[in-house]
C-alpha angles and dihedrals in degrees: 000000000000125000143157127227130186097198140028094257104075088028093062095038080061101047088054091034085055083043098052090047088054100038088240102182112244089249099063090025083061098047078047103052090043093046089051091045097057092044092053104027093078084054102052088054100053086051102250123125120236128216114238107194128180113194110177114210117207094167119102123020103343137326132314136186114216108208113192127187118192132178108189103181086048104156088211126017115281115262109220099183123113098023115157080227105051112232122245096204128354129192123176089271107038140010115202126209127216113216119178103218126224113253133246092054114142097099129062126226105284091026099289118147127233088230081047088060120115111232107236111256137156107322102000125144121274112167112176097149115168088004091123085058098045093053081040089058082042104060090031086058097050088045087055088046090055090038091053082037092053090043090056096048094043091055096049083051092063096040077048091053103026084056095047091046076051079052108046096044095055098052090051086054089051084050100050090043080056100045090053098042085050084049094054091042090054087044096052094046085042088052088047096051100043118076138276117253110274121229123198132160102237100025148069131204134186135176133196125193128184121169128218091242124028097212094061104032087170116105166126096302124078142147138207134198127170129149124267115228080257098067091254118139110229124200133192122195121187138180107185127196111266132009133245124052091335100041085058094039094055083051095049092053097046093053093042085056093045094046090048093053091041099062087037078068101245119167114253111238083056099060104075098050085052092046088052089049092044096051109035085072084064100037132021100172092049107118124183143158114206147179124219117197134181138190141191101205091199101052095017094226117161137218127173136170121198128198108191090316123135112263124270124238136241132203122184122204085240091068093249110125132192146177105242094210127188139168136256149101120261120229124294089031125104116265081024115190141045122325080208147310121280117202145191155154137277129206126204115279095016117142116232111196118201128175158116139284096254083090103063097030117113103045129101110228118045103198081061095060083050101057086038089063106048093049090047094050083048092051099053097023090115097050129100103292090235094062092047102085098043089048099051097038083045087056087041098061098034089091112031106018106237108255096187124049102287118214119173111176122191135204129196122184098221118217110254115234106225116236119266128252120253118241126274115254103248 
């Protein structure tokens, strides 16, 4: 079939006339008939015809009809692109369309062949009432399919996402139940491994630990006390290198040696250089600064060895406060162990600070923790020893929040109380 049409009337009646000859479903007969529309429709208003022209294939796998517009007085070449019926070829004069046909297709609707089919001429019958309805409901119908079809998948989008925020929130709840079991876990080994309150006439002691991370209080500081035969009290500060498991069992190490070395009577400057020497045949790569104090109870007198530790602080009833500083390299570094030991006296009711650097880090300029601490210690010095620690190290980080474990430890000479008289015989 070839014809030629000079408006849009006859040459859509043609296109749904071919439609309707090769069952063509409304759908595809409407993105036909408006294809074929906005290719012809510049034409017709600049006056030229256009050739409309219908070739069926039967060669190949199944049958295709082959509809070709061409405009062959076209002023510019045809543009082909955005058509509701995508083109199969385009030149500057025609675009052609492929359409696979439905099968079987060799009789019309009532029994009338295709061959039996009047060509349209002037005046021939073309009924396609109600066809621009029909192609209407058509595309009405396929917009309400992809609008079900959105909704649906819409709504398996939210029961997707709805299910992986479940998800996702309970795995955050099993984290947080392991993080917390892991936490109490840390904080019961920690408890094992510190030790017991010690007890002794003439003296108080209090400790305050804070770690870097909450959730694994376990690390790098520790401390030890414990009484000489004597009746000194003895106390180990560290501060390993690293935190974690590591971090506590180089500490652990450290204070076991020192502890060890300590009851065999050694002197105490001494102590540090033999710890260093002990443990450098286990462990190469163990690193520690650490503090040794001791203290006669009965005559307060004061001895410490530091080996790379932060200073200890004084207060003085009086107010006054001081760092009592003294030399010396921590373990694991070369010329490991104490230049001396430096001693004094305590008075009752002095206040002997001892820590590790956890409480000055994170600030920039050193000589301004410093000063921080000493003012803080003399601050709280006369209050309940237990309450001493917490308060400091609270003063400490409200400035600068603490980014290492944090351990402050006091210590108070308590006034003794003298014995009382026996009764007189009456």
């Amino acid at each position: 079939m070839s014809r030629l049409f000079w408006s849009l009337t006859p040459l859509r009646e043609e296109v749904r006339d071919l439609a309707a000859v090769y069952r063509l479903p409304a759908d595809l007969r409407g993105r036909l008939v408006l294809s074929v529309t906005d290719m012809a429709a510049p034409e017709f208003e600049a006056g030229h015809p256009v050739r409309l022209t219908a070739v069926r294939d039967a060669s190949g796998t199944g049958a295709h009809l082959a509809v070709t517009l061409t405009a062959p007085r076209a002023g510019s070449p045809l543009q082909a692109g955005g058509l509701a019926l995508t083109a199969l070829a385009a030149s500057a004069t025609s675009v052609t369309w492929n359409i696979t046909l439905p099968a079987p297709e060799s009789t019309l609707p009532g029994g009338t062949r295709r061959a039996d089919r009047p060509e349209h001429g002037p005046g021939a019958p073309a009924d396609h009432t109600g066809a621009a309805d029909e192609e209407l409901r058509a595309a009405l119908a396929l917009a309400d399919g992809l609008a079900a079809e959105r909704r649906r998948l819409k709504h398996e989008l939210a029961e997707t996402n709805a299910g992986v925020l479940a998800l996702y929130v309970h795995l955050e709840e099993r984290e947080e139940e392991a993080g917390q079991a892991h936490g109490r876990v840390l904080r019961e080994l920690e408890d094992a491994l510190r030790p017991e309150p010690l007890e002794v006439e003439g003296v108080e002691l209090a400790v305050h630990f804070a770690p870097a991370d909450p959730g694994a209080p376990t690390g790098g500081d520790l401390y030890d006390w414990f009484t000489l035969p004597d009746g000194t009290v003895h106390i180990t500060v560290v501060d390993a290198l690293g935190h974690g498991v590591r971090g506590i069992r180089t500490a652990i190490t450290v204070t076991h040696a020192v502890r060890t070395l300590a009851l065999e009577g050694h002197s105490l400057d001494s102590v540090l250089a033999r710890s260093h020497h002990i443990l450098m045949s286990f462990d190469a790569d163990l690193m520690a600064t650490v503090l040794l104090a001791r203290l006669d109870v009965v005559t307060g007198e004061l001895q410490l060895a530091n080996g790379g530790h932060p200073a200890p602080v004084l207060v003085r009833t009086s107010g006054t406060a001081r760092y009592l500083a003294s030399r010396g390299r921590g373990i694991g570094h070369p010329g490991s162990g104490s230049e001396g030991v430096r001693r004094e006296r305590l008075d009752p009711g002095d206040l002997l600070l001892l820590y590790t650097d956890g409480l000055l880090e994170g600030r920039k300029d050193p000589a301004e923790g410093e000063r921080r601490l000493i003012a803080s210690a003399r601050t709280h010095a006369g209050r309940p020893l237990r309450e001493v620690p917490p308060a400091i190290a609270a003063d400490m980080h409200s400035v600068v929040p603490h980014a290492d474990d944090t351990l402050a430890l006091a210590v108070r000479i308590t006034p003794r109380i003298p014995p009382s008289a026996p009764p007189r015989p009456a």
